[in-house]
C-alpha positions in Angstrom: 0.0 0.0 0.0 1.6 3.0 -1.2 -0.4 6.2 -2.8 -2.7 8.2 -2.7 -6.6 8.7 -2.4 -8.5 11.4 -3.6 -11.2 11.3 -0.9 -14.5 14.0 -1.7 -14.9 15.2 2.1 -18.5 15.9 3.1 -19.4 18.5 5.6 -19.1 17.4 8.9 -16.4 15.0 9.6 -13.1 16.6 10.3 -10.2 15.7 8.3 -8.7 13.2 11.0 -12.2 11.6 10.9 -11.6 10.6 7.4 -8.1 9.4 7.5 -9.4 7.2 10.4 -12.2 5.8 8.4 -9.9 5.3 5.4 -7.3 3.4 8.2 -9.9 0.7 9.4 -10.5 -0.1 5.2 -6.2 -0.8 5.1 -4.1 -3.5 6.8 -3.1 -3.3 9.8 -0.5 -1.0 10.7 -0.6 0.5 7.8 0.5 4.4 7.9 -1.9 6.9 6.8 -2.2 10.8 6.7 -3.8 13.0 5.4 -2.6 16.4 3.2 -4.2 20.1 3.2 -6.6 20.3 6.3 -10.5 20.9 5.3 -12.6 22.2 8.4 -15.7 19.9 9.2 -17.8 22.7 7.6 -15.9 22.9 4.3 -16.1 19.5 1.6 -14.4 18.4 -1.4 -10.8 17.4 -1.8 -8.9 15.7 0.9 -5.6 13.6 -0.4 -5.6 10.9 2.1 -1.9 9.9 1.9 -1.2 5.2 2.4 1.5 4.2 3.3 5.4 5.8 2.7 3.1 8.1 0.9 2.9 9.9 4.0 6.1 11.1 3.8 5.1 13.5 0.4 1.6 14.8 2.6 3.9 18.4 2.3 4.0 18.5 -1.4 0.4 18.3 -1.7 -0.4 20.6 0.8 1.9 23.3 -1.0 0.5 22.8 -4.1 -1.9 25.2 -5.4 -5.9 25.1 -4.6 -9.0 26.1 -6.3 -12.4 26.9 -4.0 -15.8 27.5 -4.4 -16.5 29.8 -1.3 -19.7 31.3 -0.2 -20.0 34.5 1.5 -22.4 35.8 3.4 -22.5 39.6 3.8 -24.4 42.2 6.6 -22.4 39.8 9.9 -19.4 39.0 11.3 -18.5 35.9 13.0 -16.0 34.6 15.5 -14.5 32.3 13.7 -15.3 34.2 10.4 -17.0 31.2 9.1 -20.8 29.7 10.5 -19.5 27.7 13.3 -19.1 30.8 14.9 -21.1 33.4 16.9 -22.9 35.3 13.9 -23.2 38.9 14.9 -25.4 41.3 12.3 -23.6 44.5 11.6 -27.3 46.1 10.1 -24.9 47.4 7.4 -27.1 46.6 3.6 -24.9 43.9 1.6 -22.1 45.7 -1.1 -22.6 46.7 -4.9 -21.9 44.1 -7.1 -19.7 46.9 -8.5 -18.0 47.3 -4.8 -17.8 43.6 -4.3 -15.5 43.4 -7.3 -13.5 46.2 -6.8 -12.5 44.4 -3.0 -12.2 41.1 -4.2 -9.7 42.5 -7.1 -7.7 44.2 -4.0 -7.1 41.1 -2.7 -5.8 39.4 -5.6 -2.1 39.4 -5.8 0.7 38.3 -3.0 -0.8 40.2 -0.2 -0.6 40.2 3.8 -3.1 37.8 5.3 -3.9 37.6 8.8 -5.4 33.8 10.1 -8.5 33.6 11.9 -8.3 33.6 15.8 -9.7 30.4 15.9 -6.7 28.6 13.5 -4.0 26.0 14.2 -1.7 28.7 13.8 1.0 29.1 16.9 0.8 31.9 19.4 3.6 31.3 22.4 4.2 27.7 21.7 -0.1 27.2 21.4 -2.6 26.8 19.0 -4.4 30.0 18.1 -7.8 28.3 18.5 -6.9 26.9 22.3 -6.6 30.3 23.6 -9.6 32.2 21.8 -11.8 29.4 23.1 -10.5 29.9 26.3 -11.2 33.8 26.4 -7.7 34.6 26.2 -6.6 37.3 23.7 -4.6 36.0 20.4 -2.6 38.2 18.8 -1.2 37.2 14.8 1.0 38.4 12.2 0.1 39.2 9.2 2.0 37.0 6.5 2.5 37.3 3.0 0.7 34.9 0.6 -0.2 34.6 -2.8 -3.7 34.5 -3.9 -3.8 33.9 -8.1 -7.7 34.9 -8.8 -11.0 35.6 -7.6 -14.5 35.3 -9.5 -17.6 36.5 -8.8 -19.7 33.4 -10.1 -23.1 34.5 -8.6 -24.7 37.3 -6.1 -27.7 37.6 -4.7 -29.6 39.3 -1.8 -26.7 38.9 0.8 -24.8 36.2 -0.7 -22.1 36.2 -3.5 -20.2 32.4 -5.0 -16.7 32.9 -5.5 -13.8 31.0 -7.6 -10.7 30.9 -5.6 -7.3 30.2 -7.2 -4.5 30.7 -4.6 -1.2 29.1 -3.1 -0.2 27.5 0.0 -1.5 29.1 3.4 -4.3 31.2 2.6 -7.6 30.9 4.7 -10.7 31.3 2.7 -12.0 32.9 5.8 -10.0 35.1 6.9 -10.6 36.4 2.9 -14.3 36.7 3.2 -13.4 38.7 6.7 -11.5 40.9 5.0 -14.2 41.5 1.8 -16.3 42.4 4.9 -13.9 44.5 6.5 -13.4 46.3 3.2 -16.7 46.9 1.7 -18.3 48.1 5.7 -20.9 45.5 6.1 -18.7 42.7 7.5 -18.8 39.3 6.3 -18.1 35.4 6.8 -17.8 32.3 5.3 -21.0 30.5 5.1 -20.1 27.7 2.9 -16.7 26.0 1.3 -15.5 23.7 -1.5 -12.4 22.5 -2.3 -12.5 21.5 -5.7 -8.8 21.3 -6.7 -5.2 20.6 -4.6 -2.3 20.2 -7.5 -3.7 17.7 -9.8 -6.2 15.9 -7.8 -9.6 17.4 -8.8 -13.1 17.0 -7.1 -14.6 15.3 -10.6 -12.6 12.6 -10.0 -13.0 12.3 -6.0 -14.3 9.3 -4.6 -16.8 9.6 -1.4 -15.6 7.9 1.1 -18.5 5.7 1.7 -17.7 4.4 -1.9 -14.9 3.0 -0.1 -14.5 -0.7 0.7 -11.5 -3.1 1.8 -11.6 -4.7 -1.2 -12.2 -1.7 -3.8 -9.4 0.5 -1.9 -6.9 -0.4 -4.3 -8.3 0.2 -7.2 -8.3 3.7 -6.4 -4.8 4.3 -4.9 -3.3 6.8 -7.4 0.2 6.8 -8.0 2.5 8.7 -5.3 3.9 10.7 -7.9 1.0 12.4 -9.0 2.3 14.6 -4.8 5.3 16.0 -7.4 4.0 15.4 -10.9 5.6 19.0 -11.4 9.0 17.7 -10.8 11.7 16.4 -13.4 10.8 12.8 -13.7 13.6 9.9 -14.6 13.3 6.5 -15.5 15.4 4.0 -13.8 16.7 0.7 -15.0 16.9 -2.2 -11.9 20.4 -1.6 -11.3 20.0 2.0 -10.5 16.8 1.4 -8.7 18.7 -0.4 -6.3 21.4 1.6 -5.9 19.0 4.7 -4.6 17.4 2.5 -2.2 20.1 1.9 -0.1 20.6 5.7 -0.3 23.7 5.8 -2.5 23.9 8.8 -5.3 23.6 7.6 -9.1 24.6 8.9 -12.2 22.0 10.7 -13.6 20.7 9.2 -17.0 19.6 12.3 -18.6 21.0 16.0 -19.1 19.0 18.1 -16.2 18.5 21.5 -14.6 21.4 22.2 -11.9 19.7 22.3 -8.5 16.5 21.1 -9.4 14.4 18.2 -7.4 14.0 15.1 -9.4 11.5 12.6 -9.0 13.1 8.8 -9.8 10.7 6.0 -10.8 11.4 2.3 -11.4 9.6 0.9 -15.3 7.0 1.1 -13.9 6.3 4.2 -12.9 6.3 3.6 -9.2 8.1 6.4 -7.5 11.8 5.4 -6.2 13.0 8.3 -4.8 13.2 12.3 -4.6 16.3 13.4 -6.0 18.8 16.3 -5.5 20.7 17.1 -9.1 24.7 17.8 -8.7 25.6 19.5 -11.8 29.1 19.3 -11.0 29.2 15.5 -10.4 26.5 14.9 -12.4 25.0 12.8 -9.8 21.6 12.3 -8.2 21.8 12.4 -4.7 19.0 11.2 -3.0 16.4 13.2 -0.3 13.6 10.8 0.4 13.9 7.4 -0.2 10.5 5.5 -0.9 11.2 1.4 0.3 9.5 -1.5 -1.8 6.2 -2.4 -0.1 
C-alpha cells in the first residue's frame, strides 16, 4: 500500500475523521495521513496519503488550490465562518460593482492575517486553544499569494466565488477581510475545495464508496504529490542503488539544483532526488522502500 486517495470530504467529519475511516478499510499497521486540512464545515478534496506516501503529505499541501467559497455579507463571525457566533452588523450587503472592486484588492501576493480560531501558533499554542478559552490571540500578518477571484453569482446577501491561490491562505480570513473592506462585515458561510495540485473534485471518490476490497483500485500513484517535478526512469540496477541511499549517475542531461523525482519501469516512484551539476550525480532526499 503505497499512494494516494482522492477522498471527496463531506461537511461534517473533520479531516482526522476521514483518515481514520480510510485506516480501518487498510491492513493493519498500515500508515496513513492526510494532506491540506479541510474544516468539518468545508467539503471536497482531501488527499488521504497510504503508506510511505505519507512522507510527500507536504508536497500536496503546498501545491496550489481552487475553491468554491460562499460569503455571506451584513455579519461577522467569531470564527469568520458559520460555526461561529454570527453577529449582524445592520450594514445593507455591497454593490456588485464594490464587491468586485474588494475582491480584485485582494488578488495578488498580499498580507493575510489567520483567523483567531486557526491552528496557527501563538507562544508555543494553537491559536484556537486560547480564543476558546477567552484569552486574547494576537497574529501576524504573513504574506501569501492568492492567483484569482471570481464573482460566479450574487444575490440578496450572498455572492459564490472562484478561488485560485497558493499555500496558506484561509478562505475565511478572505471573506473577513471583503467584509472589513466593503463596511458591512462578512463570513464564510459555505466551502468547497474542488482542486489541490492535480487531484480534482470530478474525479474524487466519497468515502462511503470506499471498501476493503475496492481501496486499491483507487490508490493513485505517489507521484501524481510532485508530478511538477523532473521525472527519470530507472533501469533495476539504478533502482537499487538509490534504495540503499547511494547517489547515481544521472541518465539524462538536467537542470542544476532542481528536485527530481526517480521512478522504477514502472512508474512507481523510487526516490526524490537532488541534481549535482558538477558531479552529475543524483543524490538522494527521500527514499520511498519496496512495499
Amino acid at each position: 500500500m503505497f499512494g494516494l486517495l482522492n477522498i471527496n470530504k463531506s461537511i461534517g467529519p473533520t479531516s482526522h475523521d476521514v483518515v481514520a475511516a480510510c485506516r480501518r478499510l487498510l491492513p493493519r499497521k498500515t500508515r496513513v495521513g492526510h494532506a491540506g486540512t479541510l474544516d468539518p464545515f468545508a467539503s471536497g478534496v482531501l488527499v488521504v496519503c497510504v503508506g510511505s506516501a505519507t512522507r510527500l503529505a507536504d508536497d500536496v499541501a503546498d501545491a496550489d488550490k481552487q475553491y468554491i467559497a460562499q460569503v455571506s455579507f451584513g455579519a461577522t463571525s467569531t470564527t469568520d465562518d458559520l460555526e461561529g457566533e454570527i453577529t449582524p452588523t445592520g450594514s445593507p450587503p455591497p454593490a456588485p460593482a464594490d464587491l468586485q472592486r474588494a475582491a480584485s484588492a485582494l488578488v495578488g501576493r498580499i498580507q493575510q492575517t489567520p483567523p483567531a480560531y486557526s491552528a496557527v501558533h501563538v507562544a508555543g499554542q494553537r491559536a484556537y486553544k486560547l480564543a476558546r478559552a477567552g484569552k486574547p490571540v494576537e497574529l501576524t500578518a504573513r504574506s501569501v499569494e492568492v492567483h484569482a477571484i471570481e464573482l460566479l453569482e450574487f444575490a440578496g446577501s450572498t455572492a459564490r466565488l472562484r478561488i485560485d491561490c497558493g499555500k496558506g491562505v484561509y478562505i475565511r480570513a478572505l471573506a473577513r477581510d471583503l467584509g472589513r473592506a466593503l463596511g458591512c462585515g462578512a463570513y464564510c458561510s459555505a466551502l468547497t475545495r474542488t482542486r489541490i495540485g492535480h487531484f480534482t473534485l470530478d474525479a474524487a471518490v466519497n468515502l462511503n464508496d470506499l471498501s476493503p476490497q475496492n481501496l486499491p483500485t483507487h490508490l493513485l500513484p505517489a507521484r501524481l504529490a510532485v508530478a511538477d517535478w523532473p521525472h527519470v526512469e530507472l533501469g533495476a540496477a539504478l533502482v537499487a542503488e538509490l534504495q540503499l541511499g547511494r547517489p547515481i549517475p544521472a541518465p539524462a542531461p538536467l537542470d542544476g539544483g532542481s528536485g527530481v523525482a526517480a521512478v522504477d519501469a514502472a512508474g512507481r516512484l523510487i526516490a526524490l532526488c537532488d541534481f549535482d551539476m558538477g558531479t552529475s550525480l543524483l543524490r538522494p532526499r527521500r527514499v520511498f522502500p519496496l512495499e
